[in-house]
CHARMM-style PDB file with segment names, atoms N, HN, CA, C and O in Angstrom:
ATOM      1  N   UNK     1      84.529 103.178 110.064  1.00  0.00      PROA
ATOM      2  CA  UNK     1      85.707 103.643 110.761  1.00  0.00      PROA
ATOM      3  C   UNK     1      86.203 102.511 111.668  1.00  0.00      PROA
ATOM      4  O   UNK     1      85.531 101.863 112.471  1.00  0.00      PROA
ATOM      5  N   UNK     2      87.537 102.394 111.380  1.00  0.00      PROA
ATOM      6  HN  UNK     2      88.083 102.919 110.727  1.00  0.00      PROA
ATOM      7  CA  UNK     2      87.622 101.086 112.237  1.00  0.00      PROA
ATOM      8  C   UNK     2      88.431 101.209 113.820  1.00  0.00      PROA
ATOM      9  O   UNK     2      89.347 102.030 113.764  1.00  0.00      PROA
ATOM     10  N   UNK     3      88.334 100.816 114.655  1.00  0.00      PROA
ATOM     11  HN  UNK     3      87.591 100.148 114.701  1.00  0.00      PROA
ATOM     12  CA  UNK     3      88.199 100.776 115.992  1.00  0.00      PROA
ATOM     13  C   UNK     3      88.912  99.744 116.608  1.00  0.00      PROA
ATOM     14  O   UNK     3      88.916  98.534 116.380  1.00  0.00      PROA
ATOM     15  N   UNK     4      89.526 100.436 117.441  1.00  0.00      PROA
ATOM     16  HN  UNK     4      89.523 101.419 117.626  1.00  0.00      PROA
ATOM     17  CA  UNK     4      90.573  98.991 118.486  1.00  0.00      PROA
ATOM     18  C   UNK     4      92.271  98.990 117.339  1.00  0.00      PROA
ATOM     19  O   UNK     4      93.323  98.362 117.457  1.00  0.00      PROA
ATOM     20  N   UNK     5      91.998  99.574 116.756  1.00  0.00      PROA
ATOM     21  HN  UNK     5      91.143 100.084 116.661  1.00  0.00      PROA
ATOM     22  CA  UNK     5      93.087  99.497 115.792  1.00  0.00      PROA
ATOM     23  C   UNK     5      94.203  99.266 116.596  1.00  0.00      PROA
ATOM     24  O   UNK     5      94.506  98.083 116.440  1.00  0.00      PROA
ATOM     25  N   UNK     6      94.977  99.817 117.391  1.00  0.00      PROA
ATOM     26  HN  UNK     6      94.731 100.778 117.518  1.00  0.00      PROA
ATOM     27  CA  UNK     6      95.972  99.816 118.268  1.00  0.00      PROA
ATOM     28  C   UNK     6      95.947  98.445 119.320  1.00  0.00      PROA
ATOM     29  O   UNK     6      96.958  97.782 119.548  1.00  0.00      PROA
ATOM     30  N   UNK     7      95.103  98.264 119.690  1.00  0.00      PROA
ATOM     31  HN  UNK     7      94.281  98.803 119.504  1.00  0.00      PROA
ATOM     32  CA  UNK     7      95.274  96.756 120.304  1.00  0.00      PROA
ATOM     33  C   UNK     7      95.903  95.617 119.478  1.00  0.00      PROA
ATOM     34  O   UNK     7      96.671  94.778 119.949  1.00  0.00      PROA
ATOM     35  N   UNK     8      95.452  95.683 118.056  1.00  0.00      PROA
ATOM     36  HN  UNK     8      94.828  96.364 117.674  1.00  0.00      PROA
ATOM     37  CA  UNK     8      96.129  94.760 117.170  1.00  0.00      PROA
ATOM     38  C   UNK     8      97.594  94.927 116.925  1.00  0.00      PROA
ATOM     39  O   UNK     8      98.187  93.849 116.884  1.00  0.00      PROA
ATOM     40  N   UNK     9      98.042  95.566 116.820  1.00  0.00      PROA
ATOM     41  HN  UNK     9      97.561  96.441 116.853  1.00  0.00      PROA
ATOM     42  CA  UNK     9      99.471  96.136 116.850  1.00  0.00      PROA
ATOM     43  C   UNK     9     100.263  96.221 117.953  1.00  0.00      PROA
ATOM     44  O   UNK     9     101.479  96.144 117.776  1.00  0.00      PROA
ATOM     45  N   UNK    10      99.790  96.379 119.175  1.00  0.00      PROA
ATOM     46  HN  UNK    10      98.802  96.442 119.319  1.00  0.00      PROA
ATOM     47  CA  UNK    10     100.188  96.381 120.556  1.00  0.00      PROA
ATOM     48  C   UNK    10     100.807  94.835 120.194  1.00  0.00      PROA
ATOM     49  O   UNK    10     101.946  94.404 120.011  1.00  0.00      PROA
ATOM     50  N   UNK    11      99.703  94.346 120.189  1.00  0.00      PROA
ATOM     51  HN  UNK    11      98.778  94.695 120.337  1.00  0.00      PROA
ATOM     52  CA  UNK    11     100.010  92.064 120.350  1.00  0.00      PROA
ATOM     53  C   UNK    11     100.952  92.193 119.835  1.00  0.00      PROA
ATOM     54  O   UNK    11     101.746  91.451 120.414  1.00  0.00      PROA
ATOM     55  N   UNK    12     101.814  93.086 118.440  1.00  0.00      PROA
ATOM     56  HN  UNK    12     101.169  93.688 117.970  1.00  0.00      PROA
ATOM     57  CA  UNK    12     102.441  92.044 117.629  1.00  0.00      PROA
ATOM     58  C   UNK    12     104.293  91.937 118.905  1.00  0.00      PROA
ATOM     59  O   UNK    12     104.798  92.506 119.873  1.00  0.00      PROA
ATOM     60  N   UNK    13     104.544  90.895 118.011  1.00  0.00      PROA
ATOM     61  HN  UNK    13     104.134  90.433 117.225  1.00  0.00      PROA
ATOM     62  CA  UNK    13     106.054  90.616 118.841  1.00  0.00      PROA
ATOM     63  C   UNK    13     106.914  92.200 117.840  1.00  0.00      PROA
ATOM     64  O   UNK    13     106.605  92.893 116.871  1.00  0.00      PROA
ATOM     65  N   UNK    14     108.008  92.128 118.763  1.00  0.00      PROA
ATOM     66  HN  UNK    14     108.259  91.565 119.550  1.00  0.00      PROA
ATOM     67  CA  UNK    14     108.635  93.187 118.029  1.00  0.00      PROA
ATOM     68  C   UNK    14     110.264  92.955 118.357  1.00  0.00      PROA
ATOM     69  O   UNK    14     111.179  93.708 118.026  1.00  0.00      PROA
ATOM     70  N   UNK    15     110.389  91.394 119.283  1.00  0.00      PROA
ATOM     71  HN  UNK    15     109.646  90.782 119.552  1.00  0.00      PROA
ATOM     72  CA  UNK    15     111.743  91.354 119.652  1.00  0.00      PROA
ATOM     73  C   UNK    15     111.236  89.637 119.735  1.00  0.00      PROA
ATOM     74  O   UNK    15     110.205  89.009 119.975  1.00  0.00      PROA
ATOM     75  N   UNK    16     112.410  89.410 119.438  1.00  0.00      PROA
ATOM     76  HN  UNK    16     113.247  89.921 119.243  1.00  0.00      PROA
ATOM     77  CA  UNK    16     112.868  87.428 119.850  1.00  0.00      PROA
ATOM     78  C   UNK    16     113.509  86.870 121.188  1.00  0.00      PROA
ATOM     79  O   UNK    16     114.246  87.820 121.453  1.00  0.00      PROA
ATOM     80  N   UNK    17     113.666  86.150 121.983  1.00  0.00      PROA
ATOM     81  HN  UNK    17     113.068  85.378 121.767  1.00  0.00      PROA
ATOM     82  CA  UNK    17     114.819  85.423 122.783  1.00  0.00      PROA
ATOM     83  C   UNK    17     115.004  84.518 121.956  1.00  0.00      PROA
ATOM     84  O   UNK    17     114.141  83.997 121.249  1.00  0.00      PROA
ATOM     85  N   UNK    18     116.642  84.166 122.007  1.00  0.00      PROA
ATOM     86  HN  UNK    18     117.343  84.589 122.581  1.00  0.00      PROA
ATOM     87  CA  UNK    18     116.667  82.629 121.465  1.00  0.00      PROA
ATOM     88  C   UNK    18     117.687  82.296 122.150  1.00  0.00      PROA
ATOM     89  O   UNK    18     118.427  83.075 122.751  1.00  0.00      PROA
ATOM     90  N   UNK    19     117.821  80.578 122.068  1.00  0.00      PROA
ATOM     91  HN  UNK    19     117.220  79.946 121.580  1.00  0.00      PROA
ATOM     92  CA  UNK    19     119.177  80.358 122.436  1.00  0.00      PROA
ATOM     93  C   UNK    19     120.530  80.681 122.032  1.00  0.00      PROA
ATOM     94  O   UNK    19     120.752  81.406 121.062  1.00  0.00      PROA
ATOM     95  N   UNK    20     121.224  80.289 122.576  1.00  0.00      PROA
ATOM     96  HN  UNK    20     121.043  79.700 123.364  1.00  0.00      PROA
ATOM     97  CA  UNK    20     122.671  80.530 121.947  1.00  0.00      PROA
ATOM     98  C   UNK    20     123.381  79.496 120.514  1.00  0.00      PROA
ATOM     99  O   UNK    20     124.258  79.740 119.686  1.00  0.00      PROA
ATOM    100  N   UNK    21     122.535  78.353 120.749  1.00  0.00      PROA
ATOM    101  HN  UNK    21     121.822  78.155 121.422  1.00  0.00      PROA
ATOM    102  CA  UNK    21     123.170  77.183 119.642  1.00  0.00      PROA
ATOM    103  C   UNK    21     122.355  78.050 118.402  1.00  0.00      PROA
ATOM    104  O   UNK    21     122.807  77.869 117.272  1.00  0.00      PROA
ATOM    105  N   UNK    22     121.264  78.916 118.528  1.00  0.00      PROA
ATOM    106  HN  UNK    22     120.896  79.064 119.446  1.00  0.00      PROA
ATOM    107  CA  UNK    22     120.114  79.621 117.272  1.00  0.00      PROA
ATOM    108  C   UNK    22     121.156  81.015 117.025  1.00  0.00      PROA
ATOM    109  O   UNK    22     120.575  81.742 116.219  1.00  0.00      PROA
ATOM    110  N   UNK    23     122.026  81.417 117.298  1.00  0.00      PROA
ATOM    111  HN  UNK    23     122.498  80.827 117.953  1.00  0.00      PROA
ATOM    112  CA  UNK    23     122.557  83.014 117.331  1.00  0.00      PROA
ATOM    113  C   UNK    23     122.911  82.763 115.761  1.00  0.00      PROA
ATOM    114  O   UNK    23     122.256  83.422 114.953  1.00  0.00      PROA
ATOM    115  N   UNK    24     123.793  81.955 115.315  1.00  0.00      PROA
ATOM    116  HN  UNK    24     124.325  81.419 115.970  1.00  0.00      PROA
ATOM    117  CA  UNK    24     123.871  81.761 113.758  1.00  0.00      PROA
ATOM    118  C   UNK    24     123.150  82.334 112.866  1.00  0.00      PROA
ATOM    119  O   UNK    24     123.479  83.153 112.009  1.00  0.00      PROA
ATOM    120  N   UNK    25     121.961  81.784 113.145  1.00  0.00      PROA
ATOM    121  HN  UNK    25     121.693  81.118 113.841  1.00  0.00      PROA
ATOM    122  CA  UNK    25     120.615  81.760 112.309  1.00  0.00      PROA
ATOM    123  C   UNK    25     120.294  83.288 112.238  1.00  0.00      PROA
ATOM    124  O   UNK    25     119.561  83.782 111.381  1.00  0.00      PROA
ATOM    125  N   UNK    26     120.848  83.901 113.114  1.00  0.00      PROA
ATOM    126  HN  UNK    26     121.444  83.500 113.810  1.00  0.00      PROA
ATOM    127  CA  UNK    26     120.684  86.050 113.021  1.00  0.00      PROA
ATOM    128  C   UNK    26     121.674  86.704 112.808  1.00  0.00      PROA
ATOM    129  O   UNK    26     121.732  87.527 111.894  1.00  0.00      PROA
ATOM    130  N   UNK    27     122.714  86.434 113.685  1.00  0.00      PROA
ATOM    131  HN  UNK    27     122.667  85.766 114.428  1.00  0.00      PROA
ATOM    132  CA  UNK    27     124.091  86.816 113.543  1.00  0.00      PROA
ATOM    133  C   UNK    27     124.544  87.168 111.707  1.00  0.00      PROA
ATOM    134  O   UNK    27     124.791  88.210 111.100  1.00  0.00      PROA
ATOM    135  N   UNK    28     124.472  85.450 111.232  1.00  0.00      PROA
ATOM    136  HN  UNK    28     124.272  84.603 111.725  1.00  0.00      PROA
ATOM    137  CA  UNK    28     124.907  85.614 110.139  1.00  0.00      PROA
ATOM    138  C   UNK    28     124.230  86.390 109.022  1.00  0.00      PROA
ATOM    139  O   UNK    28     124.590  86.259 107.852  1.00  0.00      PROA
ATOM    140  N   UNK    29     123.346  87.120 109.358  1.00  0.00      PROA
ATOM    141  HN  UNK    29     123.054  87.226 110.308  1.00  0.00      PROA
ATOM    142  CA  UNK    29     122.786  88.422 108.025  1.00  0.00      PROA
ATOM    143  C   UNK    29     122.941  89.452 108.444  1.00  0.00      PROA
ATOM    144  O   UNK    29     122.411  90.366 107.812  1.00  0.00      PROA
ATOM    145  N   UNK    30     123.890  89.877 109.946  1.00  0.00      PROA
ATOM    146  HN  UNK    30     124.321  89.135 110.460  1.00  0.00      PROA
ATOM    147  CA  UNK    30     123.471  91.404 109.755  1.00  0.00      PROA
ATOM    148  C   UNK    30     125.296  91.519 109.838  1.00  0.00      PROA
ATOM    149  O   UNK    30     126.193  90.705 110.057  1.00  0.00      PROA
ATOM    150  N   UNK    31     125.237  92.972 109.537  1.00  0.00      PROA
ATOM    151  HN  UNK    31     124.508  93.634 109.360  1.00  0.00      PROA
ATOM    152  CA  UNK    31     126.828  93.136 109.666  1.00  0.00      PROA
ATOM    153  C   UNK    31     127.442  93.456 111.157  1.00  0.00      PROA
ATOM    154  O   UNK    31     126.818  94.039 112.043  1.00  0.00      PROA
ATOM    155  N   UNK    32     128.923  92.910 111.274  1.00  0.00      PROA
ATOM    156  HN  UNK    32     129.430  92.436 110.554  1.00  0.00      PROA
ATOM    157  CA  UNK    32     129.683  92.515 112.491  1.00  0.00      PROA
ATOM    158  C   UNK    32     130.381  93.962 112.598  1.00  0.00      PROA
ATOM    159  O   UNK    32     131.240  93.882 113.476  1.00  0.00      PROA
ATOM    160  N   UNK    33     130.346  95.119 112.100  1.00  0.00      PROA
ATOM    161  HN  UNK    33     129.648  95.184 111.387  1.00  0.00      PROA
ATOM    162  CA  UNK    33     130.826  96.705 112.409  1.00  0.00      PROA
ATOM    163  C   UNK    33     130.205  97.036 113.638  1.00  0.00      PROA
ATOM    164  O   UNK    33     128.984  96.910 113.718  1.00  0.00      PROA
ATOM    165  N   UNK    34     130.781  97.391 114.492  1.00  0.00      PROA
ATOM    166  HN  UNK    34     131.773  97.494 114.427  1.00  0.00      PROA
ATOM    167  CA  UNK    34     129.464  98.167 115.638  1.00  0.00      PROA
ATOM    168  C   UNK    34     129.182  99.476 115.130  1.00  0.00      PROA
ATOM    169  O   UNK    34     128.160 100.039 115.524  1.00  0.00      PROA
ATOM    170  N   UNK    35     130.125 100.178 114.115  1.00  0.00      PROA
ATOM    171  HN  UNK    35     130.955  99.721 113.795  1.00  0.00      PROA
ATOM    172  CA  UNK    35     129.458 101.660 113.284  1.00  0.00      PROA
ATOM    173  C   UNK    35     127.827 101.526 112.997  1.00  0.00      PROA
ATOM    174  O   UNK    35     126.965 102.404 113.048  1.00  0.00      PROA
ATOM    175  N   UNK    36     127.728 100.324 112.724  1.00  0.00      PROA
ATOM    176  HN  UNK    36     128.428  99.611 112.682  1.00  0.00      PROA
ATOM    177  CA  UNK    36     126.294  99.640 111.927  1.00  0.00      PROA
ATOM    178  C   UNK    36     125.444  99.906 113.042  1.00  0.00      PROA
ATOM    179  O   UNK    36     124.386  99.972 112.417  1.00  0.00      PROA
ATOM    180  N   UNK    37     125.127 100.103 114.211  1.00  0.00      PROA
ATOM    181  HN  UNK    37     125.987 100.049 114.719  1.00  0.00      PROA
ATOM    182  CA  UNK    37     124.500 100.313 115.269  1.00  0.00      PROA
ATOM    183  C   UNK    37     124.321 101.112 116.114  1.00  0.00      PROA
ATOM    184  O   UNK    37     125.370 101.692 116.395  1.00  0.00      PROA
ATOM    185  N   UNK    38     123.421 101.459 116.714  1.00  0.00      PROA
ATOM    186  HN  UNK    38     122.569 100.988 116.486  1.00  0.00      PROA
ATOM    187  CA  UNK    38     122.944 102.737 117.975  1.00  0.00      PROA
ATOM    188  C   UNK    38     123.005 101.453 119.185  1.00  0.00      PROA
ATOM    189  O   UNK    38     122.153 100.569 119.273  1.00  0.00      PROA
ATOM    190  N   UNK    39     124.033 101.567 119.939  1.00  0.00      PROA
ATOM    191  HN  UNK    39     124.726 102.285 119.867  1.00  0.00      PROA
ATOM    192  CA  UNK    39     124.383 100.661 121.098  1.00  0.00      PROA
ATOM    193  C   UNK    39     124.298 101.296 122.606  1.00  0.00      PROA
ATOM    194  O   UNK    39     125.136 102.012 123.154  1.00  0.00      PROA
ATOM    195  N   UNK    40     123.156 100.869 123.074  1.00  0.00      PROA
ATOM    196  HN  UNK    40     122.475 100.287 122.629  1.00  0.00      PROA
ATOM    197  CA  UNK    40     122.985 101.699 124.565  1.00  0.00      PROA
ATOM    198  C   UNK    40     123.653 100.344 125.900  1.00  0.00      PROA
ATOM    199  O   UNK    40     123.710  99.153 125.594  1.00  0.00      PROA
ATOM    200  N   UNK    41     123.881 100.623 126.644  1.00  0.00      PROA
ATOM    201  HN  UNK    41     123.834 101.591 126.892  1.00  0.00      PROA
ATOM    202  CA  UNK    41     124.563  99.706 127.601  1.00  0.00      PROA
ATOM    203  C   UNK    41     124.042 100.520 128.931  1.00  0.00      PROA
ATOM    204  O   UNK    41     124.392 101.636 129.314  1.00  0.00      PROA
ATOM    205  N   UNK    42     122.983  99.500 129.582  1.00  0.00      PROA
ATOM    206  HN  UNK    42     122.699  98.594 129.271  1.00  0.00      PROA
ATOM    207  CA  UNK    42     123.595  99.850 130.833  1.00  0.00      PROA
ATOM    208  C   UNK    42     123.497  98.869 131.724  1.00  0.00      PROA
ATOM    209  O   UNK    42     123.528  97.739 131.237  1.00  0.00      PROA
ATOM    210  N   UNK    43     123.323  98.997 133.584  1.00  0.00      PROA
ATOM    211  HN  UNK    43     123.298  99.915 133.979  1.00  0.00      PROA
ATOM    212  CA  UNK    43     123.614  98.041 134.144  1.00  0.00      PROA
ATOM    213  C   UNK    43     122.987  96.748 133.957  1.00  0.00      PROA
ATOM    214  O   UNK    43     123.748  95.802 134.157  1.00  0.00      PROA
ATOM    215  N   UNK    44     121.585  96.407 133.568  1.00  0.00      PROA
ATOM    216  HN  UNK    44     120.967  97.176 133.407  1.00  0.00      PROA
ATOM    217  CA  UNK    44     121.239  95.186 133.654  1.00  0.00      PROA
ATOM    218  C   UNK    44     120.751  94.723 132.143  1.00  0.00      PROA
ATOM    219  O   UNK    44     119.856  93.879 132.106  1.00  0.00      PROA
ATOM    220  N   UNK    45     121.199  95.144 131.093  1.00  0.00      PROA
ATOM    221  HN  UNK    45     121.926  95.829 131.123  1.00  0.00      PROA
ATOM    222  CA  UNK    45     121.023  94.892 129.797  1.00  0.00      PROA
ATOM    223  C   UNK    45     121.759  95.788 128.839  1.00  0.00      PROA
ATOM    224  O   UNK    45     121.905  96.968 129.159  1.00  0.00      PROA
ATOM    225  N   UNK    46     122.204  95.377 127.776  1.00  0.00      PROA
ATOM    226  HN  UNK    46     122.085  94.419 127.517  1.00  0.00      PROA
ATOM    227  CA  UNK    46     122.312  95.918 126.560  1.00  0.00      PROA
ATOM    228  C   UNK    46     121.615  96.164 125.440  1.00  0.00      PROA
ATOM    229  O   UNK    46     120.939  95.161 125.213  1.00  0.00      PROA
ATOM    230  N   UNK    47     121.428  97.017 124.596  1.00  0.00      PROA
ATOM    231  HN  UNK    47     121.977  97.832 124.780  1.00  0.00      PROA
ATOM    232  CA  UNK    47     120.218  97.246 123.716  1.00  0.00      PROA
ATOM    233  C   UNK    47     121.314  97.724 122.258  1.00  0.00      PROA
ATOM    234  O   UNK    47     122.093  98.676 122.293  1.00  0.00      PROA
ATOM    235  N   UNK    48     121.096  96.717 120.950  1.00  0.00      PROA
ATOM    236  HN  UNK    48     120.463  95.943 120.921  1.00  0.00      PROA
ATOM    237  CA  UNK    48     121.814  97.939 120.065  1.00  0.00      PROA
ATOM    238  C   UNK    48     120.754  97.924 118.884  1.00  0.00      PROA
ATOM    239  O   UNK    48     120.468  96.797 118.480  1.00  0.00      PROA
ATOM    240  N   UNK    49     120.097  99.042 118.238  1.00  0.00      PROA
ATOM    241  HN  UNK    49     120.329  99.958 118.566  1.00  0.00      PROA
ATOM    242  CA  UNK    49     119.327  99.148 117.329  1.00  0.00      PROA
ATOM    243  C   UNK    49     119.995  99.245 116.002  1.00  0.00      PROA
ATOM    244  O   UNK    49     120.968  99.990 115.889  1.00  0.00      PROA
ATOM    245  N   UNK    50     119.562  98.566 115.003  1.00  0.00      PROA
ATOM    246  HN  UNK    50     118.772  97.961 115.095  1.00  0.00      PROA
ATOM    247  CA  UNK    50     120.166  98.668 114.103  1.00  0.00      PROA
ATOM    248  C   UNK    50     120.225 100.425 112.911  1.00  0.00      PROA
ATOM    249  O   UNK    50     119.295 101.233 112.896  1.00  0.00      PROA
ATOM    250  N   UNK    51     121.260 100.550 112.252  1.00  0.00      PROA
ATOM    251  HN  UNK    51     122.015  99.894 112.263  1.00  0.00      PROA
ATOM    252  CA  UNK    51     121.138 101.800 111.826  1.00  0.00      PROA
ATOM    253  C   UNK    51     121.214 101.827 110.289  1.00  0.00      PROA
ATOM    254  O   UNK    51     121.584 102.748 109.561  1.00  0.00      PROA
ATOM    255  N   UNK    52     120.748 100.517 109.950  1.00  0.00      PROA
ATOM    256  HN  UNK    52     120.448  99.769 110.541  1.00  0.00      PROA
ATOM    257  CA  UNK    52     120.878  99.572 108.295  1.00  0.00      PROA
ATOM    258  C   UNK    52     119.065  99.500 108.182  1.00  0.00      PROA
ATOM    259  O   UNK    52     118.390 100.243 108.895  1.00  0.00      PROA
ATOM    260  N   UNK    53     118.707  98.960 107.646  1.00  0.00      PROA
ATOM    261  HN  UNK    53     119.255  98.356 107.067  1.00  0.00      PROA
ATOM    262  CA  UNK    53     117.635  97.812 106.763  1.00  0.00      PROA
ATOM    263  C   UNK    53     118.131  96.502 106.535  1.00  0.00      PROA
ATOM    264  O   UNK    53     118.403  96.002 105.444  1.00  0.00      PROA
ATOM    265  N   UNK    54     118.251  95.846 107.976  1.00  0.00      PROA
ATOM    266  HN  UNK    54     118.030  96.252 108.862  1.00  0.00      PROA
ATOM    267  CA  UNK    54     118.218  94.227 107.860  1.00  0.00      PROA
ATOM    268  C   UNK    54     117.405  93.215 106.229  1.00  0.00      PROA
ATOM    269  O   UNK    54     116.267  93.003 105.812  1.00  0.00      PROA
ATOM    270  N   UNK    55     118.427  92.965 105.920  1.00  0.00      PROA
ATOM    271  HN  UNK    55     119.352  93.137 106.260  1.00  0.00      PROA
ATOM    272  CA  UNK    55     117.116  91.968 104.873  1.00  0.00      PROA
ATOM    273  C   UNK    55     116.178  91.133 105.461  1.00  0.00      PROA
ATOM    274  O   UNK    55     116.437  90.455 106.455  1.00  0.00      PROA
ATOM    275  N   UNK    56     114.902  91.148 104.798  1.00  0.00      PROA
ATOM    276  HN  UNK    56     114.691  91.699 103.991  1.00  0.00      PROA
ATOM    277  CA  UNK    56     113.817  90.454 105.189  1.00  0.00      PROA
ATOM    278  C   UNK    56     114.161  89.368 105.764  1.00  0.00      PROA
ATOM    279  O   UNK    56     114.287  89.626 106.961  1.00  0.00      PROA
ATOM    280  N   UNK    57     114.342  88.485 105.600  1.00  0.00      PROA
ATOM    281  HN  UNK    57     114.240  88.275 104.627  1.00  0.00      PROA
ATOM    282  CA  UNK    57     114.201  87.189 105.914  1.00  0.00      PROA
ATOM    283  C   UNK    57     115.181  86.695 107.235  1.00  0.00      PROA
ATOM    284  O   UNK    57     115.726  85.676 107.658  1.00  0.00      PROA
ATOM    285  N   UNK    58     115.012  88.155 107.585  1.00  0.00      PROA
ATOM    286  HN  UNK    58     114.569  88.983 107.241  1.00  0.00      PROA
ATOM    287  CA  UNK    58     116.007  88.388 109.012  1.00  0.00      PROA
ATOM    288  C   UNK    58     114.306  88.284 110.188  1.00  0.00      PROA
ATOM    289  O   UNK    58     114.384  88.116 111.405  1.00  0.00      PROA
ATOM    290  N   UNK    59     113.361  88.387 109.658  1.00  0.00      PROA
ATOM    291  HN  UNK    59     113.297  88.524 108.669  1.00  0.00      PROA
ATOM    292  CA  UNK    59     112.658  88.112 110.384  1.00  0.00      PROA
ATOM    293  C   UNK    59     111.147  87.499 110.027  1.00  0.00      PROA
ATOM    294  O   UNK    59     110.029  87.887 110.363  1.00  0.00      PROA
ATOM    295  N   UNK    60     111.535  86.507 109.301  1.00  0.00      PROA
ATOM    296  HN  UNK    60     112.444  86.191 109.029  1.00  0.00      PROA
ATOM    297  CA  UNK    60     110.819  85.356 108.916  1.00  0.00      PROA
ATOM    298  C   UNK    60     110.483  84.529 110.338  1.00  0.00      PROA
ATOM    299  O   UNK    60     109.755  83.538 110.289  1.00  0.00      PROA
ATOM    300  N   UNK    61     111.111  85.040 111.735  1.00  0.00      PROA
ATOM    301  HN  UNK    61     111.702  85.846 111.774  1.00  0.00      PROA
ATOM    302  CA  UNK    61     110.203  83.807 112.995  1.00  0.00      PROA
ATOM    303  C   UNK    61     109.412  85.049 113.031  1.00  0.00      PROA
ATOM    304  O   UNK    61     108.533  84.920 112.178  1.00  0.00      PROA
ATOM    305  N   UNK    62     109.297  86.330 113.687  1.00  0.00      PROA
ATOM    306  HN  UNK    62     110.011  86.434 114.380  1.00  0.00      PROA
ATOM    307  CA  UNK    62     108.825  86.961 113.952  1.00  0.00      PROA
ATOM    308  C   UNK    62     107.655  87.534 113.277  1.00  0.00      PROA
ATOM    309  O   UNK    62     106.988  88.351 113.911  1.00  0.00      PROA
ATOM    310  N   UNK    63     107.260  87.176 111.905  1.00  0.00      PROA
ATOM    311  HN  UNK    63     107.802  86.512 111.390  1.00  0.00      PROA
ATOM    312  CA  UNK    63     106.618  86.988 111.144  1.00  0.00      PROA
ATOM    313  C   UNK    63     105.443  86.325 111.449  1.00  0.00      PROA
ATOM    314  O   UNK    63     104.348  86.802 111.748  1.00  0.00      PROA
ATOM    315  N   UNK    64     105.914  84.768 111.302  1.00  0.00      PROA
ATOM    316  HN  UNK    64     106.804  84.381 111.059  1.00  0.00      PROA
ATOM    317  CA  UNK    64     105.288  83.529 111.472  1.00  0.00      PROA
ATOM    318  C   UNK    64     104.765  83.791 113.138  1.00  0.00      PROA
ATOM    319  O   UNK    64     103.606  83.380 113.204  1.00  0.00      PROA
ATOM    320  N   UNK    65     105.082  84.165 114.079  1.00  0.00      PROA
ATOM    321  HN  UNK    65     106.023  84.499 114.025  1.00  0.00      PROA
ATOM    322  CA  UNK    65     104.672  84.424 115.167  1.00  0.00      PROA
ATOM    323  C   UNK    65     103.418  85.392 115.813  1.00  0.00      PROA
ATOM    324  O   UNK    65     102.509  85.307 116.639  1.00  0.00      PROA
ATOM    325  N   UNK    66     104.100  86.519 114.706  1.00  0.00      PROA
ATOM    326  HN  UNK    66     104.837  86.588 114.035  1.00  0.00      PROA
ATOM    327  CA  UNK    66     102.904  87.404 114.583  1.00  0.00      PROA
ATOM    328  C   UNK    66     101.610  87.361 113.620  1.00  0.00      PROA
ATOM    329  O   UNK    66     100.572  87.985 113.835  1.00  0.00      PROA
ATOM    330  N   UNK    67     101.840  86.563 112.585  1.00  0.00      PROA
ATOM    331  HN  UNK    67     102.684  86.056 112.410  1.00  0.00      PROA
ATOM    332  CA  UNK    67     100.641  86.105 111.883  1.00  0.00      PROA
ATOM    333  C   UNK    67      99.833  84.904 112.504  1.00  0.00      PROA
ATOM    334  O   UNK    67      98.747  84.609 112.006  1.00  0.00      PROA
ATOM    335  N   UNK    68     100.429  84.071 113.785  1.00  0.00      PROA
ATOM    336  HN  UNK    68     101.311  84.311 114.190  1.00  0.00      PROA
ATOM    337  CA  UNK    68      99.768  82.648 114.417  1.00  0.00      PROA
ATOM    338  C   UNK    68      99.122  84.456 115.458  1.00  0.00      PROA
ATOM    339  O   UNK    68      97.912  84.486 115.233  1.00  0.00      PROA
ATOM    340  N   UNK    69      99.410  85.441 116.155  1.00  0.00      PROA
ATOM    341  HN  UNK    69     100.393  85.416 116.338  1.00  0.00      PROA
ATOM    342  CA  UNK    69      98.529  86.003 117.310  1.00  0.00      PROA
ATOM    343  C   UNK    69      97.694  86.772 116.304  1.00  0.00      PROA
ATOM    344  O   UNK    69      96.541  86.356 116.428  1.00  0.00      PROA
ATOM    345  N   UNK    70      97.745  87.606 115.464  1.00  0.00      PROA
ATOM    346  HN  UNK    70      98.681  87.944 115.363  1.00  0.00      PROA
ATOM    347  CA  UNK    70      96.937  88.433 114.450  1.00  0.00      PROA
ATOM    348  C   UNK    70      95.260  87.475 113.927  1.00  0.00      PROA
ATOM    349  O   UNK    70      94.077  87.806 114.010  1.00  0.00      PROA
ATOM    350  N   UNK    71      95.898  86.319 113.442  1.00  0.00      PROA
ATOM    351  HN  UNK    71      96.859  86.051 113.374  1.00  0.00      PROA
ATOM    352  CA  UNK    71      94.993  85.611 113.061  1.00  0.00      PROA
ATOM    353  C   UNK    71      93.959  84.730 114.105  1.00  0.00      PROA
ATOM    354  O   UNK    71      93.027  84.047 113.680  1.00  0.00      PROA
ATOM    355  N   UNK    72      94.210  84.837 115.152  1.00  0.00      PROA
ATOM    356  HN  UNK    72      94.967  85.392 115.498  1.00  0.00      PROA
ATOM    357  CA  UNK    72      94.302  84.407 116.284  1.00  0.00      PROA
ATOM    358  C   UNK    72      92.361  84.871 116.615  1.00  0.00      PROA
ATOM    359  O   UNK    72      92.075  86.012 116.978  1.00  0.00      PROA
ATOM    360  N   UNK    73      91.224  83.747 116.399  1.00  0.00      PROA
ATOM    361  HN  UNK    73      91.456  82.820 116.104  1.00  0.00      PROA
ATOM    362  CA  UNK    73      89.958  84.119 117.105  1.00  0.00      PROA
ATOM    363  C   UNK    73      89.809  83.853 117.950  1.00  0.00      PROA
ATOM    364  O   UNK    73      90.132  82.763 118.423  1.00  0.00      PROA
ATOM    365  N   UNK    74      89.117  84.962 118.641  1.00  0.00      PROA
ATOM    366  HN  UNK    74      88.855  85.848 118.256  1.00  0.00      PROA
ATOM    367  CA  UNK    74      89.316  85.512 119.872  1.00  0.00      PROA
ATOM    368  C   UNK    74      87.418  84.815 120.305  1.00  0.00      PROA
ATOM    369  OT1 UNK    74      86.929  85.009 121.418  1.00  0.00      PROA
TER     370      UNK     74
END
């Protein structure tokens, strides 16, 4: 029975920062409709979840990020 299960999953990333010269590199695969989104706003941030299935390779860093902490001996 395996154990701690949830700590491994806790680690993983589940969001990016990037710069602004990198927005391209995301921007350009998902669609520019705001219909396409669940958009919450309030005073010190904006949040919009997507309401599609991004194609994969929409998160090829987040990937690579989470397989360098997963693999990661401790």
């Amino acid at each position: 029975m395996p154990w701690h299960c949830s700590r491994d999953v806790s680690r993983l990333f589940t969001k990016i920062n990037f710069e602004e010269y990198e927005s391209g590199k995301y921007f350009n695969q998902i669609p520019e409709n705001p219909e396409k989104y669940d958009i919450h706003f309030s005073k010190n941030c904006n949040v919009a979840g997507f309401k599609f299935k991004p194609k994969d390779k929409i998160y090829i860093d987040l990937d690579e990020v989470n397989e360098l902490v997963y693999t990661k001996k401790e």
